[in-house]
N, C-alpha and C positions, 0 to 999 in steps of 0.2 A: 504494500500500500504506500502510495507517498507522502511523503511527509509536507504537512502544512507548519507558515509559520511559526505555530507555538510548537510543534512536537521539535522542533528542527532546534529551539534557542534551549526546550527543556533538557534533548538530549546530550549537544555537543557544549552549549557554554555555561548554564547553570550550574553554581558546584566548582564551575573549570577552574578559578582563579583562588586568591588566597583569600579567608573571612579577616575581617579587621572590624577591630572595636568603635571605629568612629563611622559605621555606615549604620545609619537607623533603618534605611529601606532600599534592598537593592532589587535584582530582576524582580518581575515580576507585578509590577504595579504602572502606571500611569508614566511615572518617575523617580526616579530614584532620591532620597534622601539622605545627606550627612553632615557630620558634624566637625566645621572648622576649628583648633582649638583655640583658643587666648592667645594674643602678640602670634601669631604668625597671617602672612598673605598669601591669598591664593592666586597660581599659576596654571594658566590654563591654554590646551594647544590643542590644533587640530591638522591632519594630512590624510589626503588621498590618496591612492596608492591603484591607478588605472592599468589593466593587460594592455599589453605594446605601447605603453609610456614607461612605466615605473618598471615593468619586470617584463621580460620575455614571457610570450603564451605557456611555452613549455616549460615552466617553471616550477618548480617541487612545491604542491601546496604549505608542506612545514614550513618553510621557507618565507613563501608571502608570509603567511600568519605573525614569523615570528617579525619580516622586516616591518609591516605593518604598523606593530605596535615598536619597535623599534626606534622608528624614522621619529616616532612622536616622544617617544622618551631621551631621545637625543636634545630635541627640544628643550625640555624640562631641565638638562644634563648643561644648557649652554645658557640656564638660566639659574642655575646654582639650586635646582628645586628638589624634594625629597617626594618620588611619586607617592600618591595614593589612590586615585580612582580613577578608571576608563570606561570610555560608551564605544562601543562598535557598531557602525552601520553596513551592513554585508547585501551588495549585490550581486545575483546569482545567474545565472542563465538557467541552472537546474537546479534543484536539491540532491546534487550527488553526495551518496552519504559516504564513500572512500575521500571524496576530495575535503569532505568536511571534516572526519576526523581526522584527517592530517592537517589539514589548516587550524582546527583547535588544539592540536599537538604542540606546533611550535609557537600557536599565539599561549597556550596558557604555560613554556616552560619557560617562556622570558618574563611571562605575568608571577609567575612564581619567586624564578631568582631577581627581582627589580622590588617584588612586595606590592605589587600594585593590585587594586580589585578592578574586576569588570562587574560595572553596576547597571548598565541596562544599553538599548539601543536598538535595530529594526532590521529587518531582512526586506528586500523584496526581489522583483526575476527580473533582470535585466542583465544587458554585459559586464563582464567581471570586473568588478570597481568594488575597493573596502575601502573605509574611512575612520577613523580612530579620533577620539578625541581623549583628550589625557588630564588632567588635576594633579596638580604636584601643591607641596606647603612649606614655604619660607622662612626661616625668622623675619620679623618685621621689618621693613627698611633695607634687606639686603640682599636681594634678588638679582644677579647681574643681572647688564643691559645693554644695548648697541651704541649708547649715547655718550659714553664717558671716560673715551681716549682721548691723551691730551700729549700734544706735540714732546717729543723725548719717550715717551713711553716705549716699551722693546714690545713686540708682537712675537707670540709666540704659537707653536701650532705642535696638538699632540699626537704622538702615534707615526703612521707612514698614510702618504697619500698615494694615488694612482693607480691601483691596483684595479680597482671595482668599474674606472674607467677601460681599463685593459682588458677585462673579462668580457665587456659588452664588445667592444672591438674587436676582437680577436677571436671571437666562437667559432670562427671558420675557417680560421689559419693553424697553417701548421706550427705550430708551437712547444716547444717543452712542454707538456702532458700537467706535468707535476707543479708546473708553474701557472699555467691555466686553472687547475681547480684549487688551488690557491688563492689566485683571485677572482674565482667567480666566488668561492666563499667568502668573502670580501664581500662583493655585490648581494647574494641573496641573505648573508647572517653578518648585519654590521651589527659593532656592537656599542651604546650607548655609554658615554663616558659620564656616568652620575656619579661615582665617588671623585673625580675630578671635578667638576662639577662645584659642587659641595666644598671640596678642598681651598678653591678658589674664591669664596664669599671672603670680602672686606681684603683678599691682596688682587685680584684682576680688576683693574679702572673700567674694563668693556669684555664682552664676549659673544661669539656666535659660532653655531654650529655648521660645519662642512657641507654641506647637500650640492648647491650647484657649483660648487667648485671655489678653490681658494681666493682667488681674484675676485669673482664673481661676490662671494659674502665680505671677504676682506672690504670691498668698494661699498655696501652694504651698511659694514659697519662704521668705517669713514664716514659716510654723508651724515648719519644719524649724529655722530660726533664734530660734524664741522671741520674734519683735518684730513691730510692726505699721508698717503704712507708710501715708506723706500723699500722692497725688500730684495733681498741675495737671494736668487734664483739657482745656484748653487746649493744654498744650504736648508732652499724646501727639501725637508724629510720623506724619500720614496720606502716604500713599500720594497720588503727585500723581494716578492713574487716579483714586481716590476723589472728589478735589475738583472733579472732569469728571461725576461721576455723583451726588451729594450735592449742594443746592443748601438755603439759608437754613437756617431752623432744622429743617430733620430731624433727631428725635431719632437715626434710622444715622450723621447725621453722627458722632457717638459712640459710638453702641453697635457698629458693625463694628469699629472701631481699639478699643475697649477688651476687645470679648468675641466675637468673630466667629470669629476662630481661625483656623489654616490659615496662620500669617503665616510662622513658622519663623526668624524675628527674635530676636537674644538680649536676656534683660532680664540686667544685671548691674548689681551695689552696689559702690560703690567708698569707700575708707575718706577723711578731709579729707585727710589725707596723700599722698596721691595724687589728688589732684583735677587737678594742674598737668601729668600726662601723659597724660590723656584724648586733649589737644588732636594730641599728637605720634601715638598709637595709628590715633585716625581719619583722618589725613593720610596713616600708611603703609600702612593698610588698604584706603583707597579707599571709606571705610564711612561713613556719616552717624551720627552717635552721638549723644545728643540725653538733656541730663536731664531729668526728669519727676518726680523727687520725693524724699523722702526716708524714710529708717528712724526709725522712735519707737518707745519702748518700748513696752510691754504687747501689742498683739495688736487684729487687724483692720483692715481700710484703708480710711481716709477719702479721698472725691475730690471735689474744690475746682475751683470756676473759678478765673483768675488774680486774681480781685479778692477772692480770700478766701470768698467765696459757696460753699456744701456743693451737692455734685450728687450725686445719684441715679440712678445704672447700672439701664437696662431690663432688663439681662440683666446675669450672672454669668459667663457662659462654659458650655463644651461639658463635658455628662457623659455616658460611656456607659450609664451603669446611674444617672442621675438621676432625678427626678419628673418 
């Protein structure tokens, strides 16, 4: 018999997620109700996640599920935010029940290790398109933001980039094997940097998360801030899968890690005053953090080899509504 939309949310997401103390009312009603505590703000985020934009058709459903709520808790992660509750709205073409529980497979094992509940949200049939909205809580007042880099400040970026660009590029090249699913596990299983994150409230002046590519959020966060930034093009941080699949001067050697996107890596500014607990943040993170340049005044970003020499970016990054 097939399942209609209540037997579909009873079976695979009711239950799915972890219980927490401050949800009064979750599935199952109109809307869900909870309870924010005293001194903290709430952070709230939403992504879409369309077949043949965000993921290839043939895509492992664990996989959407888990980047899904993923792409959204990265979010939270470039906002200094501690998650706590999610809504998923799932659109279907069918009620396949193998594609659904592998889609509730990997969305409820990142909803488990992150802490986060799924409190409620909607099914209907249409082409494959999921949407995530996220609720993270603050201490009061200190929420990073895009707005509060200030000229001098060193720009920092964690992790490796380019990789998850190289896995969409390269599905039909012949490439080292090994280095390919590498980075297509990049692409379908990024991982959300929230203890980073977190680590970061009251020492990062600004911060934003990687999605359309470094350039592309770096300029992002610039405008919001009023300032422009310098950085060493040499010293963007690649992805060790990249340097298995990128050999001599290919210009991807730099256009993936600058404008590829998909990375989910935080880019944050840090003021000189706090330059000296960089080193203690990424030791307890477990995080590679790596600087790359700096904030100047006026607007726009210039990018340098390390010898001083001006480079020119192939690309700018991903727009959905671009030229």
């Amino acid at each position: 018999m097939p399942l209609n939309e209540f037997d579909l949310i009873a079976r695979y997401f009711a239950g799915l997620t972890p219980a927490r103390d401050d949800i009064r009312l979750g599935i199952g009603d109109d809307a869900a109700v909870v309870s924010v505590p005293p001194g903290h703000d709430l952070v709230i985020a939403t992504d879409t996640l369309v077949a043949g934009v965000h993921f290839p058709p043939d895509t492992d459903p664990v996989a959407i599920g888990h980047k899904a709520l993923a792409v959204n808790l990265s979010d939270l992660a470039a906002m200094g935010a501690d998650p706590a509750w999610a809504l998923l709205a799932l659109t279907l073409p069918e009620a396949d029940a193998a594609w659904l529980a592998a889609f509730a497979e990997g969305f409820g094992r990142l909803a488990s290790e992150s802490g986060i509940a799924l409190i409620g949200g909607d099914t209907t049939r249409g082409p494959l398109t999921v949407t995530v909205t996220v609720h993270g809580r603050v201490p009061e007042g200190q929420a990073l933001t895009r707005n509060g880099a200030r000229p001098g400040d060193a720009i920092y970026v964690s992790g490796g980039l380019g990789a998850a660009a190289a896995a969409l590029a390269l599905r039909e090249a012949d490439a080292d094997p090994d280095a390919l699913q590498a980075s297509r596990l990049r692409l379908d299983y990024p991982e959300p940097r929230l203890a980073l994150g977190r680590a970061l409230r009251g020492l990062a002046s600004a911060a934003i998360d990687i999605s359309d590519g470094l350039l592309a959020d770096l300029g992002h966060l610039c405008q919001a801030s009023g300032v422009g930034a310098e950085i060493d093009v040499d010293a963007v941080p690649r992805h060790p899968a990249l340097t298995q699949l990128v050999r001599g001067d290919d210009t991807t050697w730099y256009d993936w890690p600058l404008a590829g996107g998909d990375d989910y890596e935080l880019c944050f500014t840090v003021p000189d005053a706090a330059q000296s607990r960089i080193a203690a943040v990424a030791e307890s993170t477990g995080i590679a953090l790596t600087r790359i340049g700096e904030i100047t005044p006026g607007e726009g970003l210039e990018c340098r080899h390390a010898d001083g020499s001006a480079f020119r970016p192939g690309a700018g990054g991903y727009q959905h509504f671009g030229p």
